[in-house]
N, C-alpha and C positions, 0 to 999 in steps of 0.2 A: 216209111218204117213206123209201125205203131207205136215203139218202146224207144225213149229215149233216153240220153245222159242226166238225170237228176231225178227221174220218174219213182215211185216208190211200188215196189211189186212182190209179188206173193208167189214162192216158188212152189210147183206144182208134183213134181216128182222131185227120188233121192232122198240121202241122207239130210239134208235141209227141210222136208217137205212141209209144207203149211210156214216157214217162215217167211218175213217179212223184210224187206232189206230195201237201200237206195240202190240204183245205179249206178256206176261209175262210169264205166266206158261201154258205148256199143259198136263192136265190130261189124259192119254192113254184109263183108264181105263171106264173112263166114256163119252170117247170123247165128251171133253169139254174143251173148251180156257178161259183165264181171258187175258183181253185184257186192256190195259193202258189205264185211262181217261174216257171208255166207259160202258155201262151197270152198272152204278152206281147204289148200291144200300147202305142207311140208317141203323145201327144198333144205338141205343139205349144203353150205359150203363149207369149201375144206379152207386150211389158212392159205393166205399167199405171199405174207411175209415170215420169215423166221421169227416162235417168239408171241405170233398173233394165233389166237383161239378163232378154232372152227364155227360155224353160225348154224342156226335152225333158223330158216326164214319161213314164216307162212305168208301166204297170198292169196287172195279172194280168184281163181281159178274161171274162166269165163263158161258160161254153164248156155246150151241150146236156146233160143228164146219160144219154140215150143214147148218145153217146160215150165212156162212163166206166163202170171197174168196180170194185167196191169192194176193197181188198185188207183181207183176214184179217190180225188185231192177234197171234192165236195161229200160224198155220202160214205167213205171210207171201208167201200164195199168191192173186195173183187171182181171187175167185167171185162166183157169186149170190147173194143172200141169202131165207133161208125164215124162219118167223114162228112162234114157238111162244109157248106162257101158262105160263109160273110159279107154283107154288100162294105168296105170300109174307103171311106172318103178321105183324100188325104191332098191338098193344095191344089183342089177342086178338081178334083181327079180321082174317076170312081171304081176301087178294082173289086176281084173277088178274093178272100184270102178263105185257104183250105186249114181246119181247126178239127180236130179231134173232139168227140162228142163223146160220153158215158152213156150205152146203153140202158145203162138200168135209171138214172138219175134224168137223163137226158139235157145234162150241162155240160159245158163247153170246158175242156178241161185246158186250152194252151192259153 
């Protein structure tokens, strides 16, 4: 998955378009993000005690992750992201670890 939980991204279509938001949660399953602030939508509840006032709840509504692109943590430019392997040694033991790269900056953005 390109986009994940804490990532900062730039929404591409929609009422939102051209803003700017964190991450919150990424749904795999449905490839779909809820993003902080953004793509607010309205619920309605009614009371459920006698006595108690009804609610307007908003909530950041999870929005396609085709519509969204990731923004760079180092040149704070919207890109795509490319996939390179790190040689990392670790208790003299040598693996390859897969890291997210910035197109346009080409640093390592995990």
């Amino acid at each position: 998955m390109k986009i994940k939980k804490g990532d900062k991204v730039k929404i591409l279509t929609g009422k939102d378009k051209g803003k700017i938001g964190k991450v919150l949660q990424v749904f795999q399953s449905a490839n779909r993000a809820s993003i902080e602030g953004l793509n607010l939508l309205v619920k309605h509840m009614r009371p459920r005690k006698q006595g108690e006032k009804g609610q307007r709840i908003e909530f950041p509504a999870p929005i396609n992750l085709s519509n969204v692109i990731l923004v760079c943590s180092k040149c704070d430019k919207p890109t795509r992201v490319a996939y390179k392997y790190l040689e990392v040694t670790k208790n003299n033991v040598k693996r390859k670890k897969k890291v997210r790269v910035c197109k346009k900056c080409k640093q390592v953005m995990d």
